[in-house]
N, C-alpha and C positions, 0 to 999 in steps of 0.2 A: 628164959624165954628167948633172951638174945641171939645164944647158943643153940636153940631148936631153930630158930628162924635162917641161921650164918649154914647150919647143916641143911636144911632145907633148900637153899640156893644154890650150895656146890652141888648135890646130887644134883639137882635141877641143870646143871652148867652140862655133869658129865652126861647126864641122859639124852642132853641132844646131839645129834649125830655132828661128827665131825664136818660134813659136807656142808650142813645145815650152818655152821658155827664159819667156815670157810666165808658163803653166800656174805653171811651179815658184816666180815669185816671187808669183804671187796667193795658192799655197799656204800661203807664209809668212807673206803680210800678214796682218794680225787683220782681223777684220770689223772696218764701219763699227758705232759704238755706235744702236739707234734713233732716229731723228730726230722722233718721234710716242711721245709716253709718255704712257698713260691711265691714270692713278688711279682707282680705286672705291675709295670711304669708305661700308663698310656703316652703322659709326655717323650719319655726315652723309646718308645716301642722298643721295650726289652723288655725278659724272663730271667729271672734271678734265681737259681737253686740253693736253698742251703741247706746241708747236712747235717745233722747233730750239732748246729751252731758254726759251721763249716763251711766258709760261698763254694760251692765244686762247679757251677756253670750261669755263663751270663748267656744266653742266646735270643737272636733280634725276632721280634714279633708282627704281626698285624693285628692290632684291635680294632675295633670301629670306623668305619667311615664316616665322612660328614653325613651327619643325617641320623644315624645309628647311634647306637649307644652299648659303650660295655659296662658295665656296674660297677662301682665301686666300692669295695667293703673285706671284710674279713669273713671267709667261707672254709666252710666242712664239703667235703666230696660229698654227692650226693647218689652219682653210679659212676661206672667205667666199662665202659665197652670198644674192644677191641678195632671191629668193624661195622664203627656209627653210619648212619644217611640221615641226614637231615632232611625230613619230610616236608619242613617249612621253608626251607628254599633248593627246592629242586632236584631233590634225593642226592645232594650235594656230600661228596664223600668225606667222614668225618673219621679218618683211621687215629689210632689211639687215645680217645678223647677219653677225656676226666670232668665229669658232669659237675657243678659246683652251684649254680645259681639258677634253676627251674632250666630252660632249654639251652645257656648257656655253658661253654666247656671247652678249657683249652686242648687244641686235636692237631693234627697233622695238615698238612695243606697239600696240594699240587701247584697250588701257585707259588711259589718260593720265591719266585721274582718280585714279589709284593714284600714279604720282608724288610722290616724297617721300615716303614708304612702305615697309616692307616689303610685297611679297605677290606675287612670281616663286617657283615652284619650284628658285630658284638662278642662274637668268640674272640679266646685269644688263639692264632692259628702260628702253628709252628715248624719248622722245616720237619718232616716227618722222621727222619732218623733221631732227632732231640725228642719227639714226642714220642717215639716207641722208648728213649732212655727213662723218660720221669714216669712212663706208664706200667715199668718192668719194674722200677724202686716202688714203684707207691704200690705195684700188688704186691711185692715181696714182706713189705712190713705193713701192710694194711691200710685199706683207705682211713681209718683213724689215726696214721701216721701226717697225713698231708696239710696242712692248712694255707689254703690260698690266699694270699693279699692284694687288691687291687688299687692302685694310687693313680687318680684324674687330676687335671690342673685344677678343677675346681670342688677336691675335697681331698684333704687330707685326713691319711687314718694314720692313728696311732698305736702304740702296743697294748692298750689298753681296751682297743673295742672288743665288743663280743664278737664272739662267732657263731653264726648262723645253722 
């Protein structure tokens, strides 16, 4: 009986299609952890790149002005588009932006003079040749490459939060 039941399961294994068999173990495997992790340090107004565990660029940011607010937390890309407008303040041009928390996304600026500074309504805004560089990596290996990290003086995240 043992042996009708042990036969009954291999055929059973090879009958199902290879693709089918493929599907069930990607199921199981974990994702790959991101190979592109961006730090924002609202205190430092800096952008931290690292590469496969690799810092390849620190470059100065504007987050938030008084009054505003950038989020802090540990974020999944959410879209990316090339050539953003910000409908909610003033069809305000958002070139290489990387969407991460509902209308927030770090993007390109024309202000660069601000730089080093708070004064974004919550984006992280970057000299736009940095932002066309991290926009070109994160489509080349996919927005499930990226995980953004946001650090305020008054919350620390650790490596351990979720991501969103």
């Amino acid at each position: 009986m043992k042996r009708l039941f042990a036969a009954a399961a291999l055929f059973a294994a090879l009958a199902v299609p290879a693709a089918a068999q493929t599907r069930a173990l990607q199921a199981v495997t974990p994702a790959e952890p991101p190979s592109i992790v961006v730090t924002i340090s609202v205190p430092k107004q800096e952008l931290t790149v690292v590469v496969d565990g690799v810092e390849k660029y620190v470059w100065p940011v504007s987050t938030a002005r008084p009054g505003a607010l950038t989020p802090a937390g540990t974020f999944k890309v959410q879209s990316m588009n090339q050539h953003a407008i910000s409908r909610l303040f003033g069809d305000a041009p958002m070139p290489w932006a990387i969407f991460y928390d509902g209308h927030y996304a770090i993007h390109g600026t024309m202000a660069v003079y601000n730089l080093g500074r708070p004064a974004s309504m919550g984006c992280t805004r970057l000299h736009p040749d940095n932002a066309k560089i991290l926009f070109e990596m994160v489509k080349a290996r996919g927005p499930q490459s990226l995980q953004v990290v946001v650090v305020r003086e008054d919350q620390r995240i650790s490596s351990t939060s979720l991501v969103r």
